[in-house]
C-alpha positions as CSV (number, residue, x, y, z in Angstrom):
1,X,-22.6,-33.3,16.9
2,X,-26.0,-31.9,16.3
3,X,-26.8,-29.9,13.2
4,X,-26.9,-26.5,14.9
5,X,-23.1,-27.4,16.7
6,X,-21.9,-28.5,13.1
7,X,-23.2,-24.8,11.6
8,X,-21.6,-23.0,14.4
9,X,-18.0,-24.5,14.1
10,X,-18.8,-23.8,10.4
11,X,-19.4,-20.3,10.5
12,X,-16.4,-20.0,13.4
13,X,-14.0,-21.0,10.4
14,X,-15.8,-18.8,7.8
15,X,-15.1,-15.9,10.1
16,X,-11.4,-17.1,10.8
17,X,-10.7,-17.5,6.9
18,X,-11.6,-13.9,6.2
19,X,-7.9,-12.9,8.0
20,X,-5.1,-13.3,4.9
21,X,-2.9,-15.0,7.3
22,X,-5.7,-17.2,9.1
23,X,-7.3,-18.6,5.5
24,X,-3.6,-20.3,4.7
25,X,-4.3,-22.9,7.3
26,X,-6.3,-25.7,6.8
27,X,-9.7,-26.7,8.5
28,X,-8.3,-29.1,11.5
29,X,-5.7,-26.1,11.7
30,X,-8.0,-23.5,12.4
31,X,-9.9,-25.7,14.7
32,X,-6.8,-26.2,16.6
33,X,-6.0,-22.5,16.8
34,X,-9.4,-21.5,17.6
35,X,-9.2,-24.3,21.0
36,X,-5.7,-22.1,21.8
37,X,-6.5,-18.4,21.6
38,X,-7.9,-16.1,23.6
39,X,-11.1,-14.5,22.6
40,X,-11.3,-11.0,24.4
41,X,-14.3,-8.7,24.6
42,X,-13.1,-4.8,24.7
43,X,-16.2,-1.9,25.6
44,X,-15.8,1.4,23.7
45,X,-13.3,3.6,25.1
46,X,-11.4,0.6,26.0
47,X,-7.5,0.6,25.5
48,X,-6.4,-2.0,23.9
49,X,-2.9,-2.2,22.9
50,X,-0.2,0.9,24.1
51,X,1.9,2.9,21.5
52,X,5.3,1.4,22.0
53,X,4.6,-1.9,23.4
54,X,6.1,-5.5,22.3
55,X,4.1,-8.8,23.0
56,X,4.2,-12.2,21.2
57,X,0.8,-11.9,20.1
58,X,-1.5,-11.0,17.2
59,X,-4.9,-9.1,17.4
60,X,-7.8,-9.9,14.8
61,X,-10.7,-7.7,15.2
62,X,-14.1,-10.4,15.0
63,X,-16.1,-7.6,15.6
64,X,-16.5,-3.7,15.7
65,X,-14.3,-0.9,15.3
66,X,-11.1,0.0,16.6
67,X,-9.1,3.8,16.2
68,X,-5.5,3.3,16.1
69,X,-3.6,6.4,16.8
70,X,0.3,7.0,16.0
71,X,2.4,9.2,17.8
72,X,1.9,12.2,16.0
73,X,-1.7,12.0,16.4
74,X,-2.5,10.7,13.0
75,X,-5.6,8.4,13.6
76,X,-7.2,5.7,11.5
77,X,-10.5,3.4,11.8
78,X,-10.5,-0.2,11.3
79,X,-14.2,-1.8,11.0
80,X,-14.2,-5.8,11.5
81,X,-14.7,-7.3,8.2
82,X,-13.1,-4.6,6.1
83,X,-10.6,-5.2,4.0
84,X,-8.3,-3.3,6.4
85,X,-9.0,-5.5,9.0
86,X,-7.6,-9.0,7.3
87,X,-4.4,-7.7,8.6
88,X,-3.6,-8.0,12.6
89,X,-4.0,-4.6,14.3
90,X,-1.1,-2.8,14.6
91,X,1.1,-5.8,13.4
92,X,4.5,-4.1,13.0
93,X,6.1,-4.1,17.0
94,X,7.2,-2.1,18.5
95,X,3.4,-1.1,17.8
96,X,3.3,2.1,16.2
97,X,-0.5,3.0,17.4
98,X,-2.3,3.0,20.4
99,X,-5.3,1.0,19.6
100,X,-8.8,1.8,21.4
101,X,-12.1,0.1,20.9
102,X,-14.1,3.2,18.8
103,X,-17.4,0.6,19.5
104,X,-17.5,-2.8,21.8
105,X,-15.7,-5.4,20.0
106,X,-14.1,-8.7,20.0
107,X,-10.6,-9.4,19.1
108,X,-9.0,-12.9,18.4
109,X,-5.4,-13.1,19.9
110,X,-3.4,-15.4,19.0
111,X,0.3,-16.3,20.2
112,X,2.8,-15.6,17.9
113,X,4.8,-18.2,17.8
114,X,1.8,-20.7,17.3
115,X,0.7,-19.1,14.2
116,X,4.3,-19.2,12.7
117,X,4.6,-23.2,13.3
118,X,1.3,-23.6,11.6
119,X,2.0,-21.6,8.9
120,X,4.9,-23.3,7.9
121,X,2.8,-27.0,8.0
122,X,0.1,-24.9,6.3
123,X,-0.8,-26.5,3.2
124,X,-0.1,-23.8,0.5
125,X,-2.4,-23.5,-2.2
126,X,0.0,-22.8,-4.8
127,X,1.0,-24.6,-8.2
128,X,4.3,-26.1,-7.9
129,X,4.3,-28.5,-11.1
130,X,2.2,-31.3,-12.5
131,X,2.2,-34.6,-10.7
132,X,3.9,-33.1,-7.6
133,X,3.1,-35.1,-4.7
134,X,1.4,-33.1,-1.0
135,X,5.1,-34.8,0.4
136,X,7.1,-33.5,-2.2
137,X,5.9,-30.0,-2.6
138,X,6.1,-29.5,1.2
139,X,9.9,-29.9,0.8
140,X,10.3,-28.2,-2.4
141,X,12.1,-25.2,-2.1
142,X,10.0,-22.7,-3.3
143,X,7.0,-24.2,-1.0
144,X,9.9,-23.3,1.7
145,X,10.4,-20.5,0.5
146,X,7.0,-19.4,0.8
147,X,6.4,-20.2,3.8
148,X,9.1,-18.4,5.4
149,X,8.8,-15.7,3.5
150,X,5.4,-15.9,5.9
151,X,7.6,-16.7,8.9
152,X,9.8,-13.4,8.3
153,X,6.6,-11.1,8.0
154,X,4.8,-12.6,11.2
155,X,8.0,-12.5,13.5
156,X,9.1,-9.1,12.0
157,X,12.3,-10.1,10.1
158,X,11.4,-8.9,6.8
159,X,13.4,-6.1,5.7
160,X,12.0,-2.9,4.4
161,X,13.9,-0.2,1.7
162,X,15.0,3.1,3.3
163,X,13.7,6.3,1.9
164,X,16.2,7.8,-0.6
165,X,18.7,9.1,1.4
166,X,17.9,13.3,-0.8
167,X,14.7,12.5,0.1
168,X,15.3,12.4,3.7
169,X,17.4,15.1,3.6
170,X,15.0,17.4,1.7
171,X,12.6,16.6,4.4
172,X,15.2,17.6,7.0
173,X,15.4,20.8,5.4
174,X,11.7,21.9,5.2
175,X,11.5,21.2,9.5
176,X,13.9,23.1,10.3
177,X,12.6,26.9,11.4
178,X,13.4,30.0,9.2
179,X,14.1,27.6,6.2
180,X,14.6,29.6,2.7
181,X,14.1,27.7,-0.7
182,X,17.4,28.5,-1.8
183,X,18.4,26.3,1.5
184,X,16.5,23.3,-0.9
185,X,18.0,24.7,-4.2
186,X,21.7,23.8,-2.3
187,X,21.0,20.0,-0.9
188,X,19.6,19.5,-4.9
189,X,22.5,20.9,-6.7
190,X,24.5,18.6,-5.2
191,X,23.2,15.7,-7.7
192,X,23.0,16.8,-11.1
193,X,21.0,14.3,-12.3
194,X,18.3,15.4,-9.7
195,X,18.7,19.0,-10.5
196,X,18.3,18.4,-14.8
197,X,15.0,16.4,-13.7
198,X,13.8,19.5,-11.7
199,X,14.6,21.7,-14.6
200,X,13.2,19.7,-16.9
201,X,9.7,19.6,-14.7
202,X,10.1,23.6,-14.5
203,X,10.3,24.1,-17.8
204,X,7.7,21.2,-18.7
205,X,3.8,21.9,-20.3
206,X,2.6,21.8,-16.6
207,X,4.7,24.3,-15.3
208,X,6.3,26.1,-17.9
209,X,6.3,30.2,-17.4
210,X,6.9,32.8,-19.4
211,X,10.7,32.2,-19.8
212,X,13.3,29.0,-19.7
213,X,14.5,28.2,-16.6
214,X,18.4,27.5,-16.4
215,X,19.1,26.9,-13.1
216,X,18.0,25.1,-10.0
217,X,17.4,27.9,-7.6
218,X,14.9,29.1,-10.3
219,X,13.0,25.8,-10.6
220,X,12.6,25.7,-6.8
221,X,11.1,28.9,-7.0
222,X,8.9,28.6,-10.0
223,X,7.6,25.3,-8.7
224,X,7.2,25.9,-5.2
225,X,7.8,24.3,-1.4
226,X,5.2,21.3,-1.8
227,X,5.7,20.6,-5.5
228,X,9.4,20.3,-5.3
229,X,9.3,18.2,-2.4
230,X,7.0,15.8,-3.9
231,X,8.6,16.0,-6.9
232,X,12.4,14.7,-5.3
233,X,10.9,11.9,-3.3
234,X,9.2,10.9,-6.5
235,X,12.5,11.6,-8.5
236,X,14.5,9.2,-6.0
237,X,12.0,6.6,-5.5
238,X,12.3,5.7,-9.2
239,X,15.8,4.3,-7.7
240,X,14.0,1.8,-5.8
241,X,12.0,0.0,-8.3
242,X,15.4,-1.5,-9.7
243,X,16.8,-5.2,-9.6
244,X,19.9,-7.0,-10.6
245,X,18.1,-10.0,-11.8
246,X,16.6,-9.6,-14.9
247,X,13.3,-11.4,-14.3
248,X,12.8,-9.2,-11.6
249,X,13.5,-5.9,-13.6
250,X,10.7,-6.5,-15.8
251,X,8.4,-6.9,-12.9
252,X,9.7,-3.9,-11.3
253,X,9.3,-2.0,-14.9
254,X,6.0,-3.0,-15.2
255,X,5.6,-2.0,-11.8
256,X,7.3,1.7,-12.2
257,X,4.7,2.3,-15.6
258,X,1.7,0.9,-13.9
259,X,2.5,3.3,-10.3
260,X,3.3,6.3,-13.0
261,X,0.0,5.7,-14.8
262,X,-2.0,6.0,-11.6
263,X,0.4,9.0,-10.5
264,X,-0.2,10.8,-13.9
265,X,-3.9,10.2,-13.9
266,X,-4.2,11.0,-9.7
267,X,-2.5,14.3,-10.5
268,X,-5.0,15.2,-13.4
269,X,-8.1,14.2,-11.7
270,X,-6.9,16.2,-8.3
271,X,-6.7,19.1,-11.0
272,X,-10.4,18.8,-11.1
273,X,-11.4,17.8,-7.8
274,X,-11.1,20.6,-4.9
275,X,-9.8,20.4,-2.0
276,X,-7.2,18.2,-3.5
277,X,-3.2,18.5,-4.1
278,X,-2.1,17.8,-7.4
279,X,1.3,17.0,-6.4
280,X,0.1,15.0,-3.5
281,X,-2.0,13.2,-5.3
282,X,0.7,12.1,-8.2
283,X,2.9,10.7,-4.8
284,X,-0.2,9.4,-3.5
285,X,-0.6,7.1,-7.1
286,X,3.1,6.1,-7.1
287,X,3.1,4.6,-4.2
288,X,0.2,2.6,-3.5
289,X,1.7,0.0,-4.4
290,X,5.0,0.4,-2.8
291,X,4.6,-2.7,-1.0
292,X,5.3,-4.5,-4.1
293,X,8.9,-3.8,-4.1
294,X,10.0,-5.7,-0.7
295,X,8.1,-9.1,-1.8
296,X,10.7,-8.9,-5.6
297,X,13.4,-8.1,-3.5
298,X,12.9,-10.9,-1.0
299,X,12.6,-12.8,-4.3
300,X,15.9,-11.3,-5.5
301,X,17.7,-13.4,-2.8
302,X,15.9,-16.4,-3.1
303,X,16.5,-18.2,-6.5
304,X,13.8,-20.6,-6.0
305,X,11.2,-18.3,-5.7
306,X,12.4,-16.3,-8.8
307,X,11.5,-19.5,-11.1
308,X,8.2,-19.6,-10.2
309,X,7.1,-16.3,-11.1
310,X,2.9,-18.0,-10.0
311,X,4.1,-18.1,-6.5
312,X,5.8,-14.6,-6.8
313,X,2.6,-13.2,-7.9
314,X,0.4,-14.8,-5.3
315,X,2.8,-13.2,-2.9
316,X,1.9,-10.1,-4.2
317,X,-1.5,-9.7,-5.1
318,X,-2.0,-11.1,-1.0
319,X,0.9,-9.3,0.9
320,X,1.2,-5.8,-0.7
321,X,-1.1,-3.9,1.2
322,X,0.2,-4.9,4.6
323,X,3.7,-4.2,3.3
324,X,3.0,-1.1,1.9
325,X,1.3,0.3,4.6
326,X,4.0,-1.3,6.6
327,X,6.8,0.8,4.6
328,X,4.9,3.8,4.5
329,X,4.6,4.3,8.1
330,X,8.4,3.4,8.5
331,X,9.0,6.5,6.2
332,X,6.9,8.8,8.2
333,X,4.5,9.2,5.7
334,X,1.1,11.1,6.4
335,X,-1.6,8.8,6.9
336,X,-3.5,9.8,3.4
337,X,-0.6,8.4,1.7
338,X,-1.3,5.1,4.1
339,X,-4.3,5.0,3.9
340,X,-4.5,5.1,-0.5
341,X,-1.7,2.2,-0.1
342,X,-4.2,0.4,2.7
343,X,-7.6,0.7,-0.1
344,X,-6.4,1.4,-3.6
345,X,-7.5,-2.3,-4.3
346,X,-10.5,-2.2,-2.6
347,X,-13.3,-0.6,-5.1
348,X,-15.7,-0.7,-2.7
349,X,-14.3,1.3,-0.1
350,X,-16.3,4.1,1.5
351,X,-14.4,6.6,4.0
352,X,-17.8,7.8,5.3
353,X,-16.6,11.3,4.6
354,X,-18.2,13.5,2.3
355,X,-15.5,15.2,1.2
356,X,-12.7,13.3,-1.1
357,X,-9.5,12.0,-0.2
358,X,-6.4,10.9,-1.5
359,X,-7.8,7.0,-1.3
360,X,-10.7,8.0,-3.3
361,X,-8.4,9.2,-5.8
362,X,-6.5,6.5,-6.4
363,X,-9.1,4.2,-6.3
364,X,-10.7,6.0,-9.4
365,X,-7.0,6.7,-10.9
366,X,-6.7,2.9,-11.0
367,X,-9.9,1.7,-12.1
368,X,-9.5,4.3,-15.3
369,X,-5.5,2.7,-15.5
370,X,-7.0,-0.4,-16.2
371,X,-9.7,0.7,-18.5
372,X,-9.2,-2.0,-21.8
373,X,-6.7,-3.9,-20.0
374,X,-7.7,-7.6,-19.1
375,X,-7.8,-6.9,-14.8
376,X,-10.8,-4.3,-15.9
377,X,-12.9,-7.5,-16.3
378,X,-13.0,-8.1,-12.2
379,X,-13.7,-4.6,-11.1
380,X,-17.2,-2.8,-10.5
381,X,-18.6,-0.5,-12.6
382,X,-17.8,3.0,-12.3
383,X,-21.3,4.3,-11.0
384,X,-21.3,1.7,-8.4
385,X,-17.9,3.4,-6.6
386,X,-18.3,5.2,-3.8
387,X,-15.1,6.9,-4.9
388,X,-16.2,8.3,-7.8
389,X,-19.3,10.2,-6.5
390,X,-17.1,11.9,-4.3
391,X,-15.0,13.6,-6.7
392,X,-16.1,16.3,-8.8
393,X,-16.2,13.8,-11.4
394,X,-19.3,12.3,-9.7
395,X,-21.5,14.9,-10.7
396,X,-21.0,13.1,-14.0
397,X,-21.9,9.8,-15.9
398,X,-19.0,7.0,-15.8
399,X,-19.0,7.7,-19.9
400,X,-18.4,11.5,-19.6
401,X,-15.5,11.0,-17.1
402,X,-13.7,9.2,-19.3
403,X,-14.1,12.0,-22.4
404,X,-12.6,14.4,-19.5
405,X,-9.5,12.5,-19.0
406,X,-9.6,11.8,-22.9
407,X,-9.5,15.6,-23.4
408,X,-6.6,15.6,-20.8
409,X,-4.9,12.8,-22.5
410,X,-1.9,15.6,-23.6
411,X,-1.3,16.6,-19.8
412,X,-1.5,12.6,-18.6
413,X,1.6,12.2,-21.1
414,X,3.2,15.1,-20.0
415,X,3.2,13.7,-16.2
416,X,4.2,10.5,-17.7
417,X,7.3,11.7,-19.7
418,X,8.3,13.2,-16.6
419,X,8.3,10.3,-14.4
420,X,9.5,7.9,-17.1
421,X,13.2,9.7,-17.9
């Protein structure tokens, strides 16, 4: 093979490595996957997969954009090589978008059914234990685990939470015409735990009035439609982030503090930044990382994978994203709230709006989360954000924004306290 062929097949794999999924397999792997899939050119305008439709087949987009639309007409970009796009497009079936090329582009498909064979022969680059044989890991059972915990994602069998059952029926409520807020005030009362957390809020530093509010009709009122929706879903998710095992509870507590410290710091930067919801903006930080919940419950069932808490983690710092975008679009969520979940960990990421949005938020939330914790280390410097020069915090220095939230320190807790009871 001459020079040139040997730094062409090499930059084909570099290119196939960027996709999560893709970069588990090994070199001949790839090459062998690369000889078997279809590589199809799209122009712009070009439909590419239907709203609805089932297939056994993954799409990875090699180059350009695609616009996926869901059926209530919420829209997203996906640019190849973004972060977004290590996923396949529109990987949850049946597909929830119709997906059009936005420019010309390429996308890899690849049969289903292939990619889950490989992936189980993939050679997992995860410690197991000191002197474990290649042979012996690939039948230990937390390797096994692993990989079908891989299987179940690519062929769909992994099983995502409901939405709080109040929570669904708040948002019953709200869609029906000629609604009142006592009609919320009644579904509430019903659990009293609910309705002392709602009184609580209403009578809390951030929404106190001039008198105590006693009863639940009173705190729907004082707080209003939106806040009191936003508050109950974030009231009942907190019953989510809960596991029998007790391992897995401290991951899930660590989980609940660091989703509340992003929520409380969200909601005090929104306060600040126009055009932006406070309330929506405290849901929007509790649950970007929502697609950490399904990877500890899978491991809740699986002993093996509970007692290597390394593998656990790898699972999670890879597969949240997906899975959270995955489990937000199951619960109807707008696609802000997606779309935070989709590039909370990506510091870089750049909307190409002017304006803010709920992604930009949270990105800024977390960075300032982790500020004198060790994960600060790896991410950017403030200035260098895109994020955070679209706020109204950008009109300041990195320094100065954090003696703002300092100042706010008082109203961060008070968020806190609330989400924490």
């Amino acid at each position: 093979m001459s020079s040139e062929s040997l730094d062409q097949a090499s930059s084909n794999l570099s290119r196939l490595k960027h996709f999560s999924l893709l970069a588990k397999l090994s070199d001949p792997q790839l090459v062998v996957l690369s000889s078997r899939a279809d590589y199809r050119r799209f122009s712009k305008g070009a439909k590419i997969l239907d709203l609805g439709s089932k297939d056994s087949y993954d799409y990875f987009l090699l180059e350009g954009e695609v616009a996926l639309t869901a059926e209530d007409g919420r829209t997203a970009l996906i640019a190849a090589a973004s972060q977004a796009a290590r996923q396949p497009i529109a990987h949850l079936q049946p597909r929830r978008y119709e997906v059009k090329a936005k420019s010309p582009c390429v996308m890899l498909v690849v049969d289903q059914p292939t990619l889950t064979r490989m992936l189980k022969d993939a050679p997992l680059d995860y410690q197991i234990g000191e002197g474990v044989s290649q042979v012996d890991r690939t039948e230990h059972p937390a390797y096994s685990l692993v990989t079908s915990f891989y299987q179940d994602l690519n062929a769909h069998r992994l099983t995502l939470p409901s939405l709080p059952d109040m929570a669904m029926r708040i948002r019953h409520v709200t869609e029906q015409p000629n609604f009142h807020l006592n009609d919320i005030a009644k579904v509430i009362v019903r659990d009293p735990v609910l309705t002392a957390k709602l009184i609580r809020s209403a009578n809390s530093p951030l929404y106190r009035g001039f008198k105590e509010i006693e009863c639940c009709e009173d705190a729907v009122v004082r707080l209003g439609l939106d806040t009191t929706r936003q508050l109950i879903t974030i009231f009942t998710l907190r019953e989510i982030f809960r596991s029998k095992n007790a391992m897995l509870q401290k991951r899930m507590t660590k989980l609940w503090r660091h989703s509340s410290d992003v929520g409380a710091i969200s909601f005090v930067l929104a306060r600040m930044t126009p055009g932006i919801k406070p309330e929506q903006a405290l849901l929007a930080g509790i649950l970007h990382d929502i697609g950490v919940v399904p990877v500890i419950m899978y491991a809740e069932e699986h002993p093996a994978l509970r007692t290597h808490e390394d593998m656990l983690e790898s699972l999670i710092m890879e597969l949240r994203q997906e899975i959270g975008c995955a489990l937000l679009e199951s619960w109807e969520f707008p696609d802000a709230f997606v779309a935070a979940a989709r590039h909370a960990e990506d510091y870089m990421y750049d909307s190409g709006q002017e304006t803010p949005t709920y992604a930009d938020l949270v990105i800024v939330a977390q960075i300032h989360s982790y500020i004198g914790k060790p994960e600060h280390g790896s991410i950017p410097p403030l200035d260098q954000v895109p994020a955070f020069h679209k706020l109204a915090l950008g009109e300041l220095s990195p320094q100065r924004s954090l003696q703002v939230l300092q100042m706010a320190e008082e109203e961060i807790n008070s968020v806190r306290r609330l989400l924490m009871d």
